[in-house]
N, C-alpha and C positions, 0 to 999 in steps of 0.2 A: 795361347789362350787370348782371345781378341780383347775380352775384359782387361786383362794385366797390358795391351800395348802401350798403350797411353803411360804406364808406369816402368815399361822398360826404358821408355823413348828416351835419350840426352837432352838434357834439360838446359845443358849450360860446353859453349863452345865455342875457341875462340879459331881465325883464320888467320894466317899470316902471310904476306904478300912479297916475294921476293922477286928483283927484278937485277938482273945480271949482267950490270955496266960496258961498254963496250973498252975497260981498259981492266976487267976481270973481276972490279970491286962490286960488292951490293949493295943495295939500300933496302930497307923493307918497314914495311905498317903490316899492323895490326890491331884485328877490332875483333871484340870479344860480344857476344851477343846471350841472351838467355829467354827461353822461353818459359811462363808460366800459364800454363793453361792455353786461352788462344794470345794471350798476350806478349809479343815481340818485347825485348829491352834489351837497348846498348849499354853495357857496362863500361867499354874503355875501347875509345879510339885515338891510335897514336900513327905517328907517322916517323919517319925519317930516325928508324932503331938502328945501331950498329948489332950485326949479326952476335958479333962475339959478348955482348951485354942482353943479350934478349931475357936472360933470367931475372933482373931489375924488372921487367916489367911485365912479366907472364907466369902465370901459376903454374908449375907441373902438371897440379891434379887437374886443372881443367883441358880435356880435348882439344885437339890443336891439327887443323886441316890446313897445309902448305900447298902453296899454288908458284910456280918457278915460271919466269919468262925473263925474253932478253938476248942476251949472249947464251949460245948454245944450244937452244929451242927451236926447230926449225917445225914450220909451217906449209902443209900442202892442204892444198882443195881441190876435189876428186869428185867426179860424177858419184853419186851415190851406193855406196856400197852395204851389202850386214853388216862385212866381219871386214877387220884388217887380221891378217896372215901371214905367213913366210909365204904364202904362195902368192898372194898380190901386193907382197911389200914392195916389189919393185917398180910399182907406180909410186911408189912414197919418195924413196930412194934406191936409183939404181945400183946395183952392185955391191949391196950392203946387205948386210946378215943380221934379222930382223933380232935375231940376238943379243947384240952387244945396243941395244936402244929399249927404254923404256917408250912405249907406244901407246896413245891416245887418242882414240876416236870419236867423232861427235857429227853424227849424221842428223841434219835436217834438211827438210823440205827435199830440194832434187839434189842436195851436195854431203859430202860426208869431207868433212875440217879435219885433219889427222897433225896431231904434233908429236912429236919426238926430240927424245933426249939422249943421250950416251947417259950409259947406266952408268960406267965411271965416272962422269959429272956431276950429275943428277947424287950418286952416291956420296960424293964429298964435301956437297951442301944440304943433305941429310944428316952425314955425321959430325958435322961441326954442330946442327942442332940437336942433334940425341947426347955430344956431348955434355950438352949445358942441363941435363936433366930433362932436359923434354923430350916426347913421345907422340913424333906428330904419328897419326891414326887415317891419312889419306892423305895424297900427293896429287894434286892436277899441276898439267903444264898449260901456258896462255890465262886467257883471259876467258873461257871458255864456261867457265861456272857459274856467269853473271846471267846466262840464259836463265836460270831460274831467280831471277831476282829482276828483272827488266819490268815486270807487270809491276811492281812496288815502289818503280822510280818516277819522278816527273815530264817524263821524256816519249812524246804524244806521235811521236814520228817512225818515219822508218830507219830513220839514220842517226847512230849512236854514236856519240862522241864523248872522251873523255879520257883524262892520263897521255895520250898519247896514242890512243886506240881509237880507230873510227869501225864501227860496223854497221852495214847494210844488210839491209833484211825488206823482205817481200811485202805484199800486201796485209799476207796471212799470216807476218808474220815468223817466218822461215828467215835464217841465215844465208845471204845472196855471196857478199865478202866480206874481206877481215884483212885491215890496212893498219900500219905502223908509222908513225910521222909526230917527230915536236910538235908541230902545229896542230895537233888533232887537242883541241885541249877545248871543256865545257866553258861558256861565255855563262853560263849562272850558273848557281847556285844549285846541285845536287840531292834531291830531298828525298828518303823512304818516310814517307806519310808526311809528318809532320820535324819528323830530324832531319838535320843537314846533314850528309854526309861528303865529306872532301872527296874530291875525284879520284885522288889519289889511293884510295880506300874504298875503292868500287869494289876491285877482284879480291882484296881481302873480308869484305862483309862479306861477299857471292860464297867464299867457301867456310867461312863459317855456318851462313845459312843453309848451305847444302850440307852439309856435317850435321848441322840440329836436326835438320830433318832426314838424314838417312832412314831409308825403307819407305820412306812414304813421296822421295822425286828421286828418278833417276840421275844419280850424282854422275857427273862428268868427273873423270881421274884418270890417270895413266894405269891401275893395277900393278905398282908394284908389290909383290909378294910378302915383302915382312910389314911393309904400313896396313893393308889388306889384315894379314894376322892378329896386327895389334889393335883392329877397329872390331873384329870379332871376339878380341878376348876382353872387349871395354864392353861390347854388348852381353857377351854370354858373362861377366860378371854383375853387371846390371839385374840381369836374370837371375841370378843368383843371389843374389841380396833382397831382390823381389820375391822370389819364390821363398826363400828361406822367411822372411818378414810376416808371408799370407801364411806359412804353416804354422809357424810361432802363434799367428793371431787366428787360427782356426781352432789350435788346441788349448788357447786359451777360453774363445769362446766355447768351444766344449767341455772344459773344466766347469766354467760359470754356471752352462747349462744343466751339467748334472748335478753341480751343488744345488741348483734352485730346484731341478726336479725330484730330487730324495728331498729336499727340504718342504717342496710339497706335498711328499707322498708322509712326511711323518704328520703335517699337518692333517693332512684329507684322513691319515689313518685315526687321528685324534679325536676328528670330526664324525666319522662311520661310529667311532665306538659310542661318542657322546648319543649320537643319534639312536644308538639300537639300546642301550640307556634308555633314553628320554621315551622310546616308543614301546619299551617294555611295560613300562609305566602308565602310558596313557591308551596301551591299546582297549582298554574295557571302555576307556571315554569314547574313542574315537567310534568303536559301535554302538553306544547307545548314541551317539551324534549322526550314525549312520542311519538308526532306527528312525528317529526323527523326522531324516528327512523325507525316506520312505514315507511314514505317516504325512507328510504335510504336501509332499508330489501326491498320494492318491486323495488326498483333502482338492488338492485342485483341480483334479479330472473331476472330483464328483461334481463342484461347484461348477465345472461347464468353463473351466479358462482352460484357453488355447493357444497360448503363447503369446499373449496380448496385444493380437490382433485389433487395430482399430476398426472397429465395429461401426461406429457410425459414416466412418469415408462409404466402408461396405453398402449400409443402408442407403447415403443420398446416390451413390453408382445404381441401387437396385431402383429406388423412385424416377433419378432421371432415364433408364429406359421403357419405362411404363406409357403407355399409347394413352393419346388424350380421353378414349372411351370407356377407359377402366377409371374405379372408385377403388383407391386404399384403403381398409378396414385398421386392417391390423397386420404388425411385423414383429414376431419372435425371436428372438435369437438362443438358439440352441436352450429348445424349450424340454419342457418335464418331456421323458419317455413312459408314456400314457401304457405301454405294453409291457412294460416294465414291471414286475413285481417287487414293491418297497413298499417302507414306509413314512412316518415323519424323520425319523432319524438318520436315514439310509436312502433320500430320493434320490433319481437318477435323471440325468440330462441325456439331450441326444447330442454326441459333442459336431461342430463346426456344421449346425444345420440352421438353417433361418426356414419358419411357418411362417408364410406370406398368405393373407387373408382377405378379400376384396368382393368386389359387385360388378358384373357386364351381363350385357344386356342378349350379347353373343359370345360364344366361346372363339371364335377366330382371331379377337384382340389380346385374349389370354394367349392362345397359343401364340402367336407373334410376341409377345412378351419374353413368353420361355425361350423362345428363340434366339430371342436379341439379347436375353440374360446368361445363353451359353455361349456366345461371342465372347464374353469375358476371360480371361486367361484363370484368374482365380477361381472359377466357377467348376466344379467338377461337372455338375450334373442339377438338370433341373427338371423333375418330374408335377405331373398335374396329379393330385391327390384326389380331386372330389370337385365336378360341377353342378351344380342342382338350380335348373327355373325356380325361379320361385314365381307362383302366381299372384302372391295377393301384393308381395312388393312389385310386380310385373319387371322382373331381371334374372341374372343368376347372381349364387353366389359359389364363388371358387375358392381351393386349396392349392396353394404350389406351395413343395418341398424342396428347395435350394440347396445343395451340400455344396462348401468351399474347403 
């Protein structure tokens, strides 16, 4: 589930750096790193541990990724290959049986870096630390894990120096070689962001940081088989602590949920009865309030309201398209319906009609009139009612009937 990664992910892991004297003895650092959220943090950076005391200074429960160089580590660089195999180990080493070596490949650019160890070696400085209680959970050999941490150092070149290690790398960026030498030692001061880190504690942050972030960079390791095991059963317990944590908290929130949901259905049920209650009660109100309003809606149709329509914007729209040749008499609005059969109690309007009433001298101003008054969007229709000359006023006088 992509949701939960972020909460399976190791949040907290330290690296330890062994480097294997050439008179058989160790020395090793260790730095222990935690991430919270996107935020990196060193917890403990030591250097110069005696192997046989590493439990004075390292937790058990925290992850622990070992990185071995030195005496017994051997080093080839090969044209670029996929896979290292029995079947082309003997570019690695000839004559040798890819069996009895823990094998480590690390292809870049046009080279693939292959280191190897005798498992019997390699095994005997594993279990002096699985002794002491610890449980390292991945094994790289060299220096090789620092690829992913080079972008976090102050180091602006192509050519990397430090501890004893110098590495060359291409324009792009690619691993060119990988040189061993006293002299190869950093002339300053070693920084991820804003911490120092001691040079000597380059390849032990490198596999811590690749340990914190397993599954999200390709970790450089040898693969052996029971560290391999014991980094799957640190993740698939993770998982399980996670998984178990979201189900606890989903059947809690489902618990919660249905209390509040019967809790408001006893409500809502409280509320329905109240209400068939209350309306048992007032249903004889509620129809004579219905009665009402009926009575006072057909009170308004008779009075000639129309949903209160301003009337006069109406009127000055009808004056301003009236031609200079016409005389305004008179304007109605939704006047008595004269064909109507009423009386004083019971008169009748003609509802959303204006009797428009005037003087022209010609009927072809009236009609342009009606014309320009059915431009109007509001305007259903606008018919001429009645033109008549008059002779002794010497003009007409006209009716338009306007429905809006």
């Amino acid at each position: 589930m992509a949701v939960l990664d972020r909460f399976y992910a190791i949040k907290q892991a330290g690296g330890l750096s062994v480097v294997i004297l050439k008179d058989g003895s160790a020395e090793a650092g260790y730095c222990q790193v935690s991430l919270d959220g996107k935020k990196l943090s060193f917890e403990k950076k030591l250097r110069g541990l005696d192997l046989l005391e590493l439990r004075k200074h390292i937790v058990p429960a925290v992850p622990l990724s070992v990185t071995i160089s030195g005496r017994g580590v051997l080093y080839k660089q090969l044209d670029r290959a996929e896979d290292i195999s029995p079947a082309n180990f003997s570019a690695v080493l000839p004559n040798a049986s890819m069996d009895d070596f823990y094998v480590q490949h690390f292809p870049s650019g046009a080279h693939s870096f292959v280191a190897v160890m005798r498992k019997a070696e390699a095994d005997k400085w594993l279990d002096l630390i699985l002794g002491q209680g610890l449980s390292p959970v991945m094994l790289s050999l060299g220096p090789f894990p620092v690829e992913h941490i080079l972008p976090q150092l102050n180091i602006y070149n192509e050519e990397i120096i430090f501890s004893g290690i110098k590495i060359e790398r291409s324009p792009d960026r690619n691993w060119k070689s990988l040189s061993f030498g006293e002299a190869f030692q950093s002339v300053y001061p070693i920084k991820v962001e804003n911490e120092v880190l001691e040079q000597q504690l380059v390849v032990a942050y490198a596999a811590a940081f690749q340990l914190l972030l397993s599954g999200k960079v390709n970790a450089v390791n040898a693969g052996v088989p029971a560290v391999g095991l014991a980094l799957d059963g640190l993740i698939s317990d993770r998982k399980f602590k996670v998984n178990t944590g979201v189900a606890l908290l989903v059947c809690l929130v489902l618990l919660l949920a249905n209390f509040i949901w019967f809790s408001e259905l006893n409500t809502e049920n409280a509320r329905l009865a109240e209400e068939v209650s209350t309306s048992a009660r007032t249903s004889t109100d509620i129809e004579a309030l219905a009665d009402k309003i009926r009575q006072n809606e057909s009170l308004l149709t008779e009075l000639g309201w129309d949903g209160g329509i301003n009337k006069s914007v109406l009127i000055d729209q009808v004056a301003a398209l009236m031609p200079g040749e016409l005389t305004l008499k008179q304007i109605d609005i939704n006047p008595v319906d004269a064909a109507a059969e009423h009386d004083f109690a019971s008169l009748k309007f003609q509802e959303r009609k204006m009797l428009i009433r005037g003087e022209s001298a010609q009927i072809i101003p009236v009609n342009e009139w009606a014309a320009r008054l059915k431009s109007k969007k509001w305007v259903k229709s606008v018919e001429l009612e009645s033109y008549n000359f008059n002779n002794e006023l010497s003009t007409g006088l006209f009716t338009l009937t306007l429905t809006y």
